[in-house]
C-alpha positions in Angstrom: 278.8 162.1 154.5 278.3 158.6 154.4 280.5 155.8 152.8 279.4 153.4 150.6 279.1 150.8 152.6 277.6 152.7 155.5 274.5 153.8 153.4 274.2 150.4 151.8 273.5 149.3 155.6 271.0 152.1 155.9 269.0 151.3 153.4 269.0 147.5 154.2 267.2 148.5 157.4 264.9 150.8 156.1 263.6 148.2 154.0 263.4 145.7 156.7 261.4 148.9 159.3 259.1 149.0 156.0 258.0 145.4 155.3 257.5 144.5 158.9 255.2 147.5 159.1 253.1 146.4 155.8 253.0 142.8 157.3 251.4 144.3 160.4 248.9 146.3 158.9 247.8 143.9 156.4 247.2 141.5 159.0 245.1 144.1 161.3 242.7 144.0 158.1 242.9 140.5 158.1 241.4 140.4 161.1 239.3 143.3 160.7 237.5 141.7 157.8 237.3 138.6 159.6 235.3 140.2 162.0 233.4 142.3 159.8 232.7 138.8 157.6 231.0 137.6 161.3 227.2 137.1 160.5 224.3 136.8 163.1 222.4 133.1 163.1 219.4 133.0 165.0 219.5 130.1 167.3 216.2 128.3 165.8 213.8 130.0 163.5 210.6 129.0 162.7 208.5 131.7 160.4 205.2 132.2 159.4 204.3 129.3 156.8 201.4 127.1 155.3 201.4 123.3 155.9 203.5 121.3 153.4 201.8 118.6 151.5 203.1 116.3 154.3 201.2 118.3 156.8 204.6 119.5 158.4 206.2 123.0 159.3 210.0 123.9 158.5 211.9 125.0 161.3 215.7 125.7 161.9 218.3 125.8 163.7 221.7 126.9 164.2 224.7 125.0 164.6 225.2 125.6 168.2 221.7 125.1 168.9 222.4 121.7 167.4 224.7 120.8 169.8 222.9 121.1 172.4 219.1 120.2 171.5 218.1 116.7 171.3 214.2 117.5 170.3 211.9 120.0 168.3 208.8 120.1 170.4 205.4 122.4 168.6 203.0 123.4 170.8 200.0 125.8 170.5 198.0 127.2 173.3 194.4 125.7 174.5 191.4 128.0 173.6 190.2 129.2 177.1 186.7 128.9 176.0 187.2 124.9 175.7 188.6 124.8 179.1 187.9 125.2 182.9 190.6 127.4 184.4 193.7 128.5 182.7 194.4 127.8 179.0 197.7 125.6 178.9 200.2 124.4 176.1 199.2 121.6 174.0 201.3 119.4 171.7 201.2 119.5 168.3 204.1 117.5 167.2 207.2 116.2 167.8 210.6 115.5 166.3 213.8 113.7 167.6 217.4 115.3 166.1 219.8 114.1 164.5 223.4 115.3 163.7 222.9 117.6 160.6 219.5 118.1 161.3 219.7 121.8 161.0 216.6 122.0 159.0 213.3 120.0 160.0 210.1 119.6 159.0 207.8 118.5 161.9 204.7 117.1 161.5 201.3 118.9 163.0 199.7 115.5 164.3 197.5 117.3 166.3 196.0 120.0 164.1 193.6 121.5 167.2 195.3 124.8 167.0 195.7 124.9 163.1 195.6 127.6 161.9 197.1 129.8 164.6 200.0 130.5 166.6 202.7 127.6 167.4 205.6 127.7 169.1 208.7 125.8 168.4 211.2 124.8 171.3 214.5 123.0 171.0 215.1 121.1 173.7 217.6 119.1 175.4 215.6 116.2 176.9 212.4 115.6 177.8 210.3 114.8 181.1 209.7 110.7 182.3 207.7 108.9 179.2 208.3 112.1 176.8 204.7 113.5 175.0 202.5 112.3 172.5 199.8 114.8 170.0 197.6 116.2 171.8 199.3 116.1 175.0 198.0 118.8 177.4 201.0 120.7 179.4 204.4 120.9 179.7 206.3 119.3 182.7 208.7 121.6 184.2 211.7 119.7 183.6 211.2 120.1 180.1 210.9 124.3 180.7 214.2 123.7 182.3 216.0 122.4 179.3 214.6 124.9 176.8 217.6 125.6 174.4 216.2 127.8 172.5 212.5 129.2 171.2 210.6 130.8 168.2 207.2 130.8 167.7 205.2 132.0 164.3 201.9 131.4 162.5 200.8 128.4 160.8 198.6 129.3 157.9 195.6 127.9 156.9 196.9 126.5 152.7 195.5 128.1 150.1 193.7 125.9 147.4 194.3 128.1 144.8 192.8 125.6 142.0 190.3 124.9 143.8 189.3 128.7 143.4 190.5 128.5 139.9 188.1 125.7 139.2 185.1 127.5 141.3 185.8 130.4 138.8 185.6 128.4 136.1 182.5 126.8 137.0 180.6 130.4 137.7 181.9 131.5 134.4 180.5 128.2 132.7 179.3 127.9 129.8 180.8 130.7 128.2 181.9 131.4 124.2 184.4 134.1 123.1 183.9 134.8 119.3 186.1 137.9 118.1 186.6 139.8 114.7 188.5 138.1 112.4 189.3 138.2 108.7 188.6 134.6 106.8 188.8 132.9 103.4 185.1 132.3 103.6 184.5 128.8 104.0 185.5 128.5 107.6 185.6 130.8 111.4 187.3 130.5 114.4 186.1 130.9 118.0 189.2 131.9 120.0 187.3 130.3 123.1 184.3 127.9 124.3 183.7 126.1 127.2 181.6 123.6 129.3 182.6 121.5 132.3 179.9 119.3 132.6 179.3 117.7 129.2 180.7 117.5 125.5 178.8 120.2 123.5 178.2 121.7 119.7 179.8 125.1 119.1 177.1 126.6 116.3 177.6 128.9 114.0 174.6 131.5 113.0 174.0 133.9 110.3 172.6 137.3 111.3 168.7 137.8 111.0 168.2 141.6 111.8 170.7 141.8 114.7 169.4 138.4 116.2 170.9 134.8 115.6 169.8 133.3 112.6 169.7 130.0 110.4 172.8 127.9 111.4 175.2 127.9 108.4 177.9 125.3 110.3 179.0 123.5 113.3 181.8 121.2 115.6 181.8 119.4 118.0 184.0 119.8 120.9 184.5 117.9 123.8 183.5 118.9 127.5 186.3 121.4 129.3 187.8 124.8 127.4 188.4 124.3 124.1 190.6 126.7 122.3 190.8 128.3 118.6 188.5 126.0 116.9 188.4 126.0 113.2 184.7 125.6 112.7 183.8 124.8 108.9 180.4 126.4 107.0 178.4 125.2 104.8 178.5 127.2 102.2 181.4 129.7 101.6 180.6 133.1 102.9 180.4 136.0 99.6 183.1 139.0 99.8 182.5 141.6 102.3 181.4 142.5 105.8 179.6 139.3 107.7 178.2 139.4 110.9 178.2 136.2 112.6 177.4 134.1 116.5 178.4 131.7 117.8 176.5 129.6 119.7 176.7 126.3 122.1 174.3 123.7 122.0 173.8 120.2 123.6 175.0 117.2 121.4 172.1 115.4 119.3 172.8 112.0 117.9 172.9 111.3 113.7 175.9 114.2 113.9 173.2 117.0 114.8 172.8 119.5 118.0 170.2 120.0 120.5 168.6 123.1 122.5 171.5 125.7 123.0 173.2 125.4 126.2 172.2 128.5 129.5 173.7 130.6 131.9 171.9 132.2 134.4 168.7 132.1 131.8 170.4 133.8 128.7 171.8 132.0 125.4 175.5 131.3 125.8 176.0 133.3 122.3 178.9 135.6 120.9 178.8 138.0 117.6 181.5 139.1 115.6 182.4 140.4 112.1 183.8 138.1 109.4 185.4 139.5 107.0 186.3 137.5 103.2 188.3 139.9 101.2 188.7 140.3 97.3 191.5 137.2 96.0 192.5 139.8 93.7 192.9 142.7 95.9 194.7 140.0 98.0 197.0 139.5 95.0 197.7 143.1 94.3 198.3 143.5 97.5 201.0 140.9 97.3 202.3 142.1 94.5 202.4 145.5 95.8 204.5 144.4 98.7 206.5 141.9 96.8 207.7 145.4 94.6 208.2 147.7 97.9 211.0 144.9 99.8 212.7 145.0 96.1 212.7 148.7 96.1 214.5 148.4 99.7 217.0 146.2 98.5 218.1 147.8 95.7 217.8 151.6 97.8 220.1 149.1 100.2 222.9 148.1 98.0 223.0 152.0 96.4 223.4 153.0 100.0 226.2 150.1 100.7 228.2 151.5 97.3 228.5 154.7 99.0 229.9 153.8 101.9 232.1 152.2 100.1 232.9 155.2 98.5 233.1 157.3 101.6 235.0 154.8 102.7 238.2 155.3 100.4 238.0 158.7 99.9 238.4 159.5 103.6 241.3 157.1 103.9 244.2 158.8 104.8 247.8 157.7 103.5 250.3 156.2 106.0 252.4 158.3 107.8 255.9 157.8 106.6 257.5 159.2 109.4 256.9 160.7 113.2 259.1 164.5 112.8 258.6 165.0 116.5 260.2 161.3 117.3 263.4 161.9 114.9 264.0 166.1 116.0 264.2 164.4 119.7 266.6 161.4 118.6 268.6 163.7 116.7 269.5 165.9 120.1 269.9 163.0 121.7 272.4 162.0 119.4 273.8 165.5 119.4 273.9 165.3 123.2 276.1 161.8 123.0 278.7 162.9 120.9 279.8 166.2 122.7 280.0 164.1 125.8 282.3 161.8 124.0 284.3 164.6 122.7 284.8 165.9 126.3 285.8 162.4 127.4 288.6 162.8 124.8 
């Protein structure tokens, strides 16, 4: 058996075997997630892309890369068709380093391969008298002190308003008039439009499914016009109307002209105006005034018997724990017959 003292010591060690073991496994998966943590960087990439509004391409590079490259040179290749012999590299644009310059945007100053395939080198110095756009070759002392390469394809942009304005223009002059319910003395046409000069939007009554007599009109200004409150001249009866819409040149003395074309046809939209009863409208009110009542008071009738529910299923307080005071009196029990042996 072991004496005090003696198994004090033991223990002591075992402790000491224990945390030097933890310290070296928890430093293996230090290092193990440090290298797990590791990520790839491409020495210089340069992706496919659009111009920028400066006319530039984004290319980048990595740290190391950096360090060593003095020089983003863009080249594209000569069209063989243009040439006699063999198609060589032509330069497209050129941009000196700095020392954060991780990120560039070089300029396409010669644009004779755009759009197409460019490449972008970094390189550490150049041949004699360096390269301007346009350029035609590269020496092979600047092959030699390639760093690095990517290449990608420069888009030709996009003017997406452009085509947004081209739609616009084929869709020109156009009028969206849609169902709607009114007071009587006034429409509204959701939409108009005309890009070429200010214009009347007319309103029509219906002469046996055609446009009839005009019955009110506005003015609007050249472009697209939206919800425009368009006031009659005489208020419209109850009922069911069918209504168009119409757009007309501008007349002087506040009047309109000939109706404005498209492709040969009227530029004209019908729909159905509807002017309901007042006093329907005002039962109807009414009606709906006495349902949200009705909810509130079916509310509150529900909220008293919750309330209810509420005290009937509360419980009363325990005033004791039985389990908790048969345990402590053992316990107790337990204590005094070891006292009494001590006696």
């Amino acid at each position: 058996m072991f004496g005090k003292g003696k198994l004090t010591i033991l223990l002591v060690f075992v402790a000491l075997v224990l945390t030097a073991f933890s310290g070296v496994v928890v430093a293996d998966e230090h290092e193990n997630g440090e290298e797990e943590n590791v990520t790839d960087v491409e020495p210089i990439e340069f992706d496919e892309q659009e111009l920028d509004d400066e006319g530039a391409v984004e290319v980048a590079l990595s740290n190391e890369t950096l360090e060593d490259a003095e020089y983003v040179l863009l080249t594209y290749m000569q069209d063989e068709d243009e040439v006699a012999g063999d198609a060589d590299e032509v330069v497209a644009g050129l941009y000196e380093l700095g020392e954060n310059d991780t990120e560039v945007s070089v300029e396409v100053e010669d644009d004779g391969g755009y759009p197409g395939e460019h490449t972008a080198y970094a390189v550490s110095g150049l041949s004699i008298g360096g390269y301007d756009a346009g350029d035609v070759g590269i020496s092979d002392s600047t092959s030699d002190n390639v760093v690095a390469y990517d290449y990608a394809e420069v888009l030709e942009e996009v003017d997406d308003e452009a085509d947004d304005e081209d739609e616009e223009e084929e869709e020109v002059p156009r009028v969206v008039f849609e169902d709607q319910t009114s007071e009587g003395d006034s429409v509204v046409v959701a939409e108009s439009a005309c890009m070429s000069q200010d214009y009347v939007i007319v309103i029509h009554e219906d002469d046996d499914g055609e446009p009839g007599d005009a019955i009110g009109h506005e003015d609007v200004e050249e472009g697209v016009n939206e919800d425009t409150t368009v006031d009659l001249d005489e208020a419209l009866d109850e009922g069911d109307h069918t209504l168009y819409a119409m757009l007309h040149e501008e007349a002087e003395d506040d009047d309109y002209g000939p109706s404005l074309e498209r492709d040969g046809e009227t530029v004209v939209d019908d729909a159905v105006v509807t002017v309901e009863d007042e006093e329907e409208e005002e039962d109807d009110e009414e009606a709906d005034d006495e349902e949200v009542d009705d909810e509130e008071v079916d509310d509150e009738e529900v909220d008293d018997e919750e309330v209810d529910d509420e005290d009937d299923d509360t419980e009363p307080e325990d005033e004791g724990l039985p389990g908790f005071t048969a345990v402590a009196a053992l316990i107790a029990l337990i204590a005094a017959a070891f006292l009494a042996k001590r006696e």
